[in-house]
C-alpha positions as CSV (number, residue, x, y, z in Angstrom):
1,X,48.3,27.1,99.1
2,X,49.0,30.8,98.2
3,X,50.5,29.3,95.0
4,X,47.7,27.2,94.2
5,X,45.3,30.5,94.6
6,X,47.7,33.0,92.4
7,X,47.8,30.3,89.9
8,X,43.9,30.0,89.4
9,X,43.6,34.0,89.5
10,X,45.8,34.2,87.0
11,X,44.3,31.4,84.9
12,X,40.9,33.3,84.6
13,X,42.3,37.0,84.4
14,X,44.3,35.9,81.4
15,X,42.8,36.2,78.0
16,X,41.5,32.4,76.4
17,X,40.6,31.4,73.5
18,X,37.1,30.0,73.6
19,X,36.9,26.8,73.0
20,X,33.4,24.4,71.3
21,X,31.5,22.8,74.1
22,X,31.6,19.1,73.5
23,X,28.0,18.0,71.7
24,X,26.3,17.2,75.4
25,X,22.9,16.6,76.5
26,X,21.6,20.1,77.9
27,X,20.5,19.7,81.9
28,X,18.5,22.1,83.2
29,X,19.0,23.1,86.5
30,X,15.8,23.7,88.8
31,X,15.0,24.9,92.4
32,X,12.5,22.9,94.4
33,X,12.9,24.2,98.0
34,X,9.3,23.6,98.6
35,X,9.5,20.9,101.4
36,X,12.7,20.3,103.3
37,X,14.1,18.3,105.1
38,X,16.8,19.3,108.1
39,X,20.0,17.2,106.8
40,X,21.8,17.5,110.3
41,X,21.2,16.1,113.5
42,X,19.8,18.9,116.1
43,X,22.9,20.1,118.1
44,X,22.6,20.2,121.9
45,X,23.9,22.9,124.2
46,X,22.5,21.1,127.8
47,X,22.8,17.6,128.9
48,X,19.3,15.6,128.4
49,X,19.1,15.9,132.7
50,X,19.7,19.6,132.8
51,X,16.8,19.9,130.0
52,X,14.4,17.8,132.1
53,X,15.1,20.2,134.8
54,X,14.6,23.2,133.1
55,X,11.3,21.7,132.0
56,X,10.7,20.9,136.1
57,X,11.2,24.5,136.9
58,X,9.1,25.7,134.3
59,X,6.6,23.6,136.0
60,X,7.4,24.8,138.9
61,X,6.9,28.5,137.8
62,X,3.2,27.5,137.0
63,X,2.6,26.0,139.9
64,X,3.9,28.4,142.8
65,X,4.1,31.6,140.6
66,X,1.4,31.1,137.9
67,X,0.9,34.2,135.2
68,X,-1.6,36.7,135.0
69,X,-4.2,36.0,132.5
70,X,-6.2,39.2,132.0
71,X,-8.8,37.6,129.7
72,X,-11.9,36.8,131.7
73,X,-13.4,33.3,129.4
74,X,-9.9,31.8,129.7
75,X,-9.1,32.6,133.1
76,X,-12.5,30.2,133.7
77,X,-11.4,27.8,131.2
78,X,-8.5,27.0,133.3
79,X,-10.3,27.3,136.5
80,X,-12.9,24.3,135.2
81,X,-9.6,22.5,134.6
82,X,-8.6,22.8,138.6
83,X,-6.3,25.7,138.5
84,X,-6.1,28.2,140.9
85,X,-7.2,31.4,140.1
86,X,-7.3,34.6,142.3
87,X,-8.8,38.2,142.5
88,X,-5.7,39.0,140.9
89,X,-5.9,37.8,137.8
90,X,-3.2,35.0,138.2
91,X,-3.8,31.4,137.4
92,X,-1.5,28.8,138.9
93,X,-2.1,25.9,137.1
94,X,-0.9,22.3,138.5
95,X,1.6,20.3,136.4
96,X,-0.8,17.2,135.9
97,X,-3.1,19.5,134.0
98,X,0.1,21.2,131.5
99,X,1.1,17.2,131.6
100,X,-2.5,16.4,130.0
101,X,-2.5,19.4,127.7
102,X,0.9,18.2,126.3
103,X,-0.1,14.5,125.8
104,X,-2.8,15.8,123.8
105,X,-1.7,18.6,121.5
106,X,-0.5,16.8,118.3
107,X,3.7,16.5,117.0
108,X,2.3,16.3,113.8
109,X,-0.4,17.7,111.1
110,X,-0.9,18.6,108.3
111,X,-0.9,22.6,106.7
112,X,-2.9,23.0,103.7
113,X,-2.1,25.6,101.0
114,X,-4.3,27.5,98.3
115,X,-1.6,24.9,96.3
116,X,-1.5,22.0,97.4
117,X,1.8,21.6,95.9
118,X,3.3,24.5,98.8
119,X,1.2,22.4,101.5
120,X,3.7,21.4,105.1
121,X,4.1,18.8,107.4
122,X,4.6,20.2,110.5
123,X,6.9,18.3,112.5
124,X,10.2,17.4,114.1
125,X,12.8,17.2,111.3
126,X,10.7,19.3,108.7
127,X,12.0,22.5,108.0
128,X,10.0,25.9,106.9
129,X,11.1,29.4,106.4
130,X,9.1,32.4,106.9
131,X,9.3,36.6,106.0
132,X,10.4,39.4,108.4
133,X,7.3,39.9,110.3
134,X,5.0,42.6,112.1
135,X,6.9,45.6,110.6
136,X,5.5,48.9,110.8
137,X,8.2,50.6,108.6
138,X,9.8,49.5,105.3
139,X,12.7,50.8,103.7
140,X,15.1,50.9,100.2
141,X,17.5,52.5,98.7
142,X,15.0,54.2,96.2
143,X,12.0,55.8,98.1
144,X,14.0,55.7,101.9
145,X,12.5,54.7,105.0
146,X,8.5,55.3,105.4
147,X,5.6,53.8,107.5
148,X,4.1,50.7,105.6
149,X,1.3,51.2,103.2
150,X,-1.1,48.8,101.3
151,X,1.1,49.1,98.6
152,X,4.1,47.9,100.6
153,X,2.0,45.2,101.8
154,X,1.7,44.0,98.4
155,X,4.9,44.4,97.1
156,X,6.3,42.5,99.9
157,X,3.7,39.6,99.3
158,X,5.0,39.5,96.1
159,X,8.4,39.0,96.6
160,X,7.7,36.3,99.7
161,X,5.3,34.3,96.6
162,X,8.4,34.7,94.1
163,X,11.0,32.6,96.5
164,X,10.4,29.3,96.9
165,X,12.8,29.1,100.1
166,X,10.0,31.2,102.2
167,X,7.5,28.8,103.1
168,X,4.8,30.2,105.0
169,X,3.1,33.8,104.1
170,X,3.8,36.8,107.1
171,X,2.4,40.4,107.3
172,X,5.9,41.9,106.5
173,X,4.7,45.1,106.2
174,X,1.9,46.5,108.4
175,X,-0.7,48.2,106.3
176,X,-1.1,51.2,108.4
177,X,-3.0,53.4,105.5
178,X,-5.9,51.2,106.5
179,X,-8.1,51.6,109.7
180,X,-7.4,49.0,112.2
181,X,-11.1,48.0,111.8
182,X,-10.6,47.1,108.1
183,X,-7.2,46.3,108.1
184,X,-7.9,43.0,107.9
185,X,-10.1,42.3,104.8
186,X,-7.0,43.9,102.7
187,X,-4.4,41.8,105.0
188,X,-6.1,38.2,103.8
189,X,-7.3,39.3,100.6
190,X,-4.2,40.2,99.4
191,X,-2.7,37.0,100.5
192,X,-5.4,34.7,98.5
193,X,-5.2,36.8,95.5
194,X,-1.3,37.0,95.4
195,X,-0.1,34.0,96.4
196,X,-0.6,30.2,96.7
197,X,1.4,29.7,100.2
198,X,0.3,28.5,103.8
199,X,-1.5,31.2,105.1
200,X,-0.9,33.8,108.1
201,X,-3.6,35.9,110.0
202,X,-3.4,38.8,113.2
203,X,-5.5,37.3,116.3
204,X,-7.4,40.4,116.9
205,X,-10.3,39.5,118.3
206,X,-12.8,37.0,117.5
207,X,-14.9,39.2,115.0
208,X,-11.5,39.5,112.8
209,X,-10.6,35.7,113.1
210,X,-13.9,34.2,112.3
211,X,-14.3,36.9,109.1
212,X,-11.1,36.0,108.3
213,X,-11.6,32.2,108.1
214,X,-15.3,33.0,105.7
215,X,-12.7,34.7,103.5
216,X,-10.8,31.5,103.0
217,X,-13.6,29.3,103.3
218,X,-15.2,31.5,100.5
219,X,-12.1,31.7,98.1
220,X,-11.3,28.4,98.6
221,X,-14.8,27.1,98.5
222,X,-14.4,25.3,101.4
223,X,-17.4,24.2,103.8
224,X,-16.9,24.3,107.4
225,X,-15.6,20.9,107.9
226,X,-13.6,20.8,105.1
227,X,-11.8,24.0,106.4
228,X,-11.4,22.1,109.8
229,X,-10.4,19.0,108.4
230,X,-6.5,19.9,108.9
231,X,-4.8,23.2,109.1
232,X,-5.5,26.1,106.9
233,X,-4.1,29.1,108.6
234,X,-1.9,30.0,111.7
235,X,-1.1,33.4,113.9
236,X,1.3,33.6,116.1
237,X,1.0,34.3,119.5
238,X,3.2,36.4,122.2
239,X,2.7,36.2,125.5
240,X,3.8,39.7,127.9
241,X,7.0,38.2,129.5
242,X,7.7,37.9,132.5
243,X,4.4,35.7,133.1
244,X,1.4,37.3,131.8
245,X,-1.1,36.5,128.9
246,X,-3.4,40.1,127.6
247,X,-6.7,39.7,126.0
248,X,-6.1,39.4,122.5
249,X,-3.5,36.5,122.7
250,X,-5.9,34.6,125.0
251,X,-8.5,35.6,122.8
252,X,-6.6,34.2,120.0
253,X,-5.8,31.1,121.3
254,X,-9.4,30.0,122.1
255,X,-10.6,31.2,118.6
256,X,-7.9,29.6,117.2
257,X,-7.8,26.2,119.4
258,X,-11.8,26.2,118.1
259,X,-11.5,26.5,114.9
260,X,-8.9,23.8,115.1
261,X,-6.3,26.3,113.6
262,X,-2.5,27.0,113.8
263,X,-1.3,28.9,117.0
264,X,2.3,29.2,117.3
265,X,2.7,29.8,120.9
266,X,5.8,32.3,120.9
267,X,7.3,34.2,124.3
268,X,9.5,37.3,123.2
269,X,12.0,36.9,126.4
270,X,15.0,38.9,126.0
271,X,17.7,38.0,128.6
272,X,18.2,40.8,131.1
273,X,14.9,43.1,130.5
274,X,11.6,40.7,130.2
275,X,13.8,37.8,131.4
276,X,16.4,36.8,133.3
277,X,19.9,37.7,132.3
278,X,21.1,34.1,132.1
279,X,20.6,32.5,128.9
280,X,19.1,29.5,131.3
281,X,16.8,31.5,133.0
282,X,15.6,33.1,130.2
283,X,14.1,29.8,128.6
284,X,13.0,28.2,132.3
285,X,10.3,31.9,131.7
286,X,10.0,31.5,128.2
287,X,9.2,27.4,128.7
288,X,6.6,28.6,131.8
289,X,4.6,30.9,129.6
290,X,4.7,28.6,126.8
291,X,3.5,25.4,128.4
292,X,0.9,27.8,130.3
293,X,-0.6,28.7,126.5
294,X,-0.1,25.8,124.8
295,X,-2.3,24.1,128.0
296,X,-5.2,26.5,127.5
297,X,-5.3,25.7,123.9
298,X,-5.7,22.0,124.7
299,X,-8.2,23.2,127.0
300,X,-10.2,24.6,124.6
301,X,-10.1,22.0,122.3
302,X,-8.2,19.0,123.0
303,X,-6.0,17.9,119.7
304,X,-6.1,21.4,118.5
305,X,-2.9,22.4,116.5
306,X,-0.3,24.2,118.4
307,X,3.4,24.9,118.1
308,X,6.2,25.8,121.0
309,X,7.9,28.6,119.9
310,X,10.8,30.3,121.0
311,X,12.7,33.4,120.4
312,X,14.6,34.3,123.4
313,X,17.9,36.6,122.6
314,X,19.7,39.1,124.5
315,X,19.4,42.9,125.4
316,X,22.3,45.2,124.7
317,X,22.7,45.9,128.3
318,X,24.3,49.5,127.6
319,X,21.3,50.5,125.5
320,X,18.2,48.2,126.3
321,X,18.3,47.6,122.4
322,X,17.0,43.9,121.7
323,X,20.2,42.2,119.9
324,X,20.5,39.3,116.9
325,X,22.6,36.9,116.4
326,X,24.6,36.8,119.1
327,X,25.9,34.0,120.7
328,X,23.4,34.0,123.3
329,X,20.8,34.3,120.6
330,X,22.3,31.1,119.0
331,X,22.7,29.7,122.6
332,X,19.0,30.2,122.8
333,X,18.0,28.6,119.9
334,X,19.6,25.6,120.5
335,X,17.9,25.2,124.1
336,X,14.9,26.1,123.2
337,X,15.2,23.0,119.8
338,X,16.0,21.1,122.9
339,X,12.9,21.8,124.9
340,X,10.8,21.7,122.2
341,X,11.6,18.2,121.5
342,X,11.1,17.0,124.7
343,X,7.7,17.7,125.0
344,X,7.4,16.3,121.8
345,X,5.9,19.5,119.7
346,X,7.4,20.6,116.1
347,X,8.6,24.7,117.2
348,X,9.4,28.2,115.5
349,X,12.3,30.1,116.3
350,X,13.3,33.5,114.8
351,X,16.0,35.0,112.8
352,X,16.2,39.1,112.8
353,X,19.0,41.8,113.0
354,X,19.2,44.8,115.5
355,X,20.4,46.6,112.1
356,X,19.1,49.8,110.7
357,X,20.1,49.1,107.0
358,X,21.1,46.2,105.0
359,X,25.0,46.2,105.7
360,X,27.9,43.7,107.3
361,X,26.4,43.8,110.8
362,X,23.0,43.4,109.7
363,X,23.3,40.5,107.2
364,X,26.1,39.1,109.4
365,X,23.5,39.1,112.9
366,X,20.9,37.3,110.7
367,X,22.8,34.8,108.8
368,X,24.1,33.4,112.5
369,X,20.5,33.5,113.7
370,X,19.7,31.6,111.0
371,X,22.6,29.0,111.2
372,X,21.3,28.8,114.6
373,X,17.7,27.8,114.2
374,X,19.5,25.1,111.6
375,X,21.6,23.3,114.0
376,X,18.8,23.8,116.4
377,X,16.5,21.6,114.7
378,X,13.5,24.0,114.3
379,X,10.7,23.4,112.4
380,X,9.7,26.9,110.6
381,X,12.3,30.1,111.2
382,X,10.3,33.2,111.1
383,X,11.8,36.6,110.3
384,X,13.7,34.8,108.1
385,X,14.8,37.8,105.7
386,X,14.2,41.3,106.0
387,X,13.6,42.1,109.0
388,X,15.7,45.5,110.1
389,X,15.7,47.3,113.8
390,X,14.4,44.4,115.6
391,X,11.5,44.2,113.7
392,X,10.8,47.8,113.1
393,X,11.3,48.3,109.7
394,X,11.2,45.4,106.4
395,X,14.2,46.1,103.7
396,X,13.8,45.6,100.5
397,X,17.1,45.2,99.2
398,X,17.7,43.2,103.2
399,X,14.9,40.6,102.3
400,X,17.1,40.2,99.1
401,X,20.5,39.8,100.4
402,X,19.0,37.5,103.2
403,X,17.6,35.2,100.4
404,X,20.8,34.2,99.4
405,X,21.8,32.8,103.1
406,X,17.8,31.3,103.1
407,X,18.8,29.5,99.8
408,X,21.9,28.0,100.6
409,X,20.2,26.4,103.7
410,X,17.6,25.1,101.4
411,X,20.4,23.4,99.7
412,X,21.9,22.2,102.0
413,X,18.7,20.1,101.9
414,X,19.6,18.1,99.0
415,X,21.2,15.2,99.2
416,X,25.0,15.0,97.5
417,X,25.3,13.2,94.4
418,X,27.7,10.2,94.9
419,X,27.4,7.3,92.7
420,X,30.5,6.3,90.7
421,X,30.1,9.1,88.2
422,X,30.3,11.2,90.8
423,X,33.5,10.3,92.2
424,X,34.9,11.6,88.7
425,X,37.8,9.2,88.2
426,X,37.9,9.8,84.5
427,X,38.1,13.1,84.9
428,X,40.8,13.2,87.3
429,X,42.2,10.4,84.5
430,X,42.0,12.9,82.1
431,X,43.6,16.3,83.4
432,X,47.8,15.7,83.8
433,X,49.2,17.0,86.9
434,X,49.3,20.6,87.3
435,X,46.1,21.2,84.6
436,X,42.6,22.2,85.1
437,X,39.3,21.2,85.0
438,X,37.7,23.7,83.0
439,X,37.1,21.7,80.0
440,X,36.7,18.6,80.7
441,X,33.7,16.3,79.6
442,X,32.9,15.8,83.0
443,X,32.5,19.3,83.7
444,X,31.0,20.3,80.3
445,X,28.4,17.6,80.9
446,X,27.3,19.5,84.2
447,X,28.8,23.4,84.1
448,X,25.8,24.5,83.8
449,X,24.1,22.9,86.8
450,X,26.9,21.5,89.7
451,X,26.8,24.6,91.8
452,X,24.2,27.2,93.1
453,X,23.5,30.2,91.0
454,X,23.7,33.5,93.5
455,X,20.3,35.4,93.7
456,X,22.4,38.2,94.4
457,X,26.4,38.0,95.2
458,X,28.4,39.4,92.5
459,X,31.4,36.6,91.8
460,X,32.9,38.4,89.1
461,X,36.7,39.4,89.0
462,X,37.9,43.1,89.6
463,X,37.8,44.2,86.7
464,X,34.3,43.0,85.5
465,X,33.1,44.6,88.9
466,X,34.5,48.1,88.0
467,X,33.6,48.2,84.1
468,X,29.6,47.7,85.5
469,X,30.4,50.9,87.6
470,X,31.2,49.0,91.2
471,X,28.2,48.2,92.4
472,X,27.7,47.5,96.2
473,X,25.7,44.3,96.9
474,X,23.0,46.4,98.3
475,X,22.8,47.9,95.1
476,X,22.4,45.0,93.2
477,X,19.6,43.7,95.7
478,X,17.6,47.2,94.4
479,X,18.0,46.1,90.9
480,X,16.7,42.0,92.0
481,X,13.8,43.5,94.0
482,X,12.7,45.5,91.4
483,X,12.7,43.0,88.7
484,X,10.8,40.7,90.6
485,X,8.1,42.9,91.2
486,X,7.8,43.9,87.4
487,X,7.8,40.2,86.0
488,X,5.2,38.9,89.1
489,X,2.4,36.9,87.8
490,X,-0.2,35.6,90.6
491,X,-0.2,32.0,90.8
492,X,-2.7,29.7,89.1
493,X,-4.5,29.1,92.3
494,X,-5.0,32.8,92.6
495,X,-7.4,33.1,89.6
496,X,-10.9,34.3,90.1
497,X,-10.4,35.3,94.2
498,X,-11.0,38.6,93.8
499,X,-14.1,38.3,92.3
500,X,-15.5,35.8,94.7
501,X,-14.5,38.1,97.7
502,X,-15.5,41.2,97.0
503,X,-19.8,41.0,97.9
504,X,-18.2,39.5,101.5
505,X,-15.7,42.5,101.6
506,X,-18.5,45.4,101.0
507,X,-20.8,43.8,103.1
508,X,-18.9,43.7,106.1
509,X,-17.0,47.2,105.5
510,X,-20.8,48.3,105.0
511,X,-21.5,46.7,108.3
512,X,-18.9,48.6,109.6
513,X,-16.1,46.2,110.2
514,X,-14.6,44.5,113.1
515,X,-12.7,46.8,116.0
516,X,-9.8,44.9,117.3
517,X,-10.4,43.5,120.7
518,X,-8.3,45.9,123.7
């Protein structure tokens, strides 16, 4: 083997003579990640029985322990639906009614984009890729770390519209140049003027939510049961592990559940602080306070979209840091795949990286997060790329390097050619023993499409690499950022938006906006 390799190295080191391409027709090679398909089968990590008993315990958990629900409306939403609900605040909710609730909420609809062409079918062996998330910081090698801005907003909408591996919009960085109380005209405004992808939205109260949903309604020129017709928007929702649901998640749900919107039901339990320390426990809690918001959705409205989500990792127990990609992360991933599908709901998991810049251990902890949602089966990975400092901070050139681990998922999507051209026979004919492939017809035929073209790994030899001055990969991902930026175009289905928008906008920043509920 180590012949074989110094053989090759020294075939392209050496000087060739170029040789005329064989006349051949010209393929063009094109990237359509925009609906994928998982290729693998969902890997286990229980047995089937000790999945149904995790799922019993959960249960369990409801019934003897219940969670705190601070919200007054939903705490009598379950209590019409015969839970139990004290002067406490705690709801213990019997497993016939989270049985009901599951039989009702739907393992499949339908997610319509601004295009209809980025539109997703949420279910079990669809697959969907979404943005670091939620980030109040953003960073690059240019202008350093700073809190997010408006601008930052935008830019990172940009480059989340110019990939066609992230699927589904998120608010990677948080506007925070922007009261709270108008925050959220910019947040969807920029998204339907931008970019033509399944839309995300904050659950902030019901003021925010219901302005929110005019804004599409108005941009899409939607009426009200066109808009409810199938799914136009999601949020995500995290309940307070261990066991408790504030008021703006439970808020959040109802409004959402109503408007028969997207929730993505998503517990945050990290092993050994807001859970418990085995990776078994840890998704018995996160499965409880899942099935206890996924049933008060159903009780809302029965039918109403809703996904299971899970995200349960590990603590660095020396530090109380929140880790990535570890194998408990992974081990995590693949339980919760497991739970999700037996209740029968499509599910989110997460990617991330404890990192603090894009480097080996923070590419490294994401790429194996992301591997792990794969093999788990999940429907849409959120925090996908560039998410830094669990979830603190959005990278620039991260989100870039990241890519190039979202991409090769996304083809792993594609089905292998493998009729009889395929299998290249003539082309092995053709090349004595001991040759090489490089000019063959076979190859010339295809040299320009077979394999994936990097977005940003640098495959040249040494020598290339030093006469363009060494670059790190980081490095590159600055100069890939920044020329994505400066060639962005809004998408057809962006044109006239802004226009339509802006009387709604002044009115209600005239009116004085909408406060987040506490």
């Amino acid at each position: 083997m180590v012949g074989a390799e110094l053989k090759l190295s020294a075939m392209l080191d050496r000087p060739r003579r170029r040789r005329k391409a064989p006349e051949t027709p010209k393929r063009v090679r094109t990237r359509d990640y925009r609906q994928l398909r998982h290729p693998f089968t969902p890997q286990p990590v229980f047995s089937e029985d000790r999945v149904a008993s995790m799922h019993d315990t959960a249960l369990r958990v409801l019934e003897e322990l219940g969670v705190k629900v601070l919200l007054p409306e939903a705490r009598e939403i379950f209590a019409r639906a015969g839970a139990t609900v004290d002067d406490e605040m705690m709801v213990k909710i019997g497993r016939d009614v989270v049985e009901e609730a599951i039989r009702t909420a739907p393992s499949s609809f339908h997610f319509q984009a601004p295009n209809k062409e980025r539109s997703q079918q949420w279910e079990h062996s669809a697959l969907m890729m979404a943005p670091g998330a939620g980030c109040p910081n953003v960073t690059d090698l240019e202008r350093g770390r700073r809190a997010g801005s408006l601008n930052n907003y935008i830019e990172t909408l940009k480059l989340q519209q110019s990939f066609d591996a992230i699927h589904q919009l998120g608010p990677s960085a948080e506007p925070q140049d922007i009261p709270i109380h108008l925050r959220h005209y910019e947040q969807m405004k920029q998204q339907l003027i931008l970019c033509d992808k399944p839309l995300f939205m904050y659950s902030r109260g019901t003021k925010q939510v219901e302005q929110q949903i005019e804004m599409i309604k108005i941009a899409r020129q939607w009426d009200d049961a066109a808009f409810e017709a199938d799914v136009k928007v999601m949020t995500i929702i995290n309940t307070n592990s261990p066991r408790m649901i504030d008021n703006p998640m439970a808020q959040g749900i109802i409004d959402f559940a109503r408007a028969n919107q997207l929730s993505i039901i998503t517990p945050f339990c990290l092993a050994g602080a807001m859970a418990p320390i085995t990776v078994t426990g840890a998704l018995v809690l996160q499965h409880a306070e899942a099935l206890a918001a996924i049933t008060l959705g159903q009780l809302a409205r029965q039918g109403a979209p809703m996904a299971y989500g899970g995200f349960a990792s590990n603590v660095d127990m020396k530090s109380g840091s929140p880790a990535f990609g570890t194998p408990e992360h992974v081990q995590a991933c693949l339980g919760s795949g497991q739970l999700a599908r037996h209740i029968n709901l499509p599910w989110r998991s997460a990617s991330g990286s404890a990192g603090q810049v894009a480097d080996a251990q923070s590419v490294q902890e994401n790429a194996l997060a992301l591997w792990g949602a794969f093999m788990a089966g999940a429907t849409l990975c959120v925090h996908s790329a560039g998410w830094l400092e669990g979830g603190l901070t959005f990278g620039y050139e991260k989100f870039i390097i990241d890519m190039e681990a979202v991409n090769t998922l996304a083809e792993l999507c594609n089905p292998i050619a493998a009729d009889d051209d395929d299998m290249a026979f003539r082309a092995i004919a053709d090349v004595q023993p001991g040759g090489h492939f490089f000019a063959t017809e076979h190859t010339m035929e295809r040299y320009q499409t077979a394999f994936y073209p990097p977005v940003v790994a640098d495959l040249t030899n040494i020598g290339q690499w030093e006469d363009a001055g060494a670059p790190t990969t980081a490095e590159n991902a600055t100069k890939v950022w920044k020329e994505v930026l400066a060639e962005f175009t809004p998408p057809a289905a962006c044109e006239g938006v802004e226009d339509a928008l802006a009387p709604y906008i002044e009115a209600g920043i005239k009116a004085g906006g909408a406060p987040p509920i506490d």
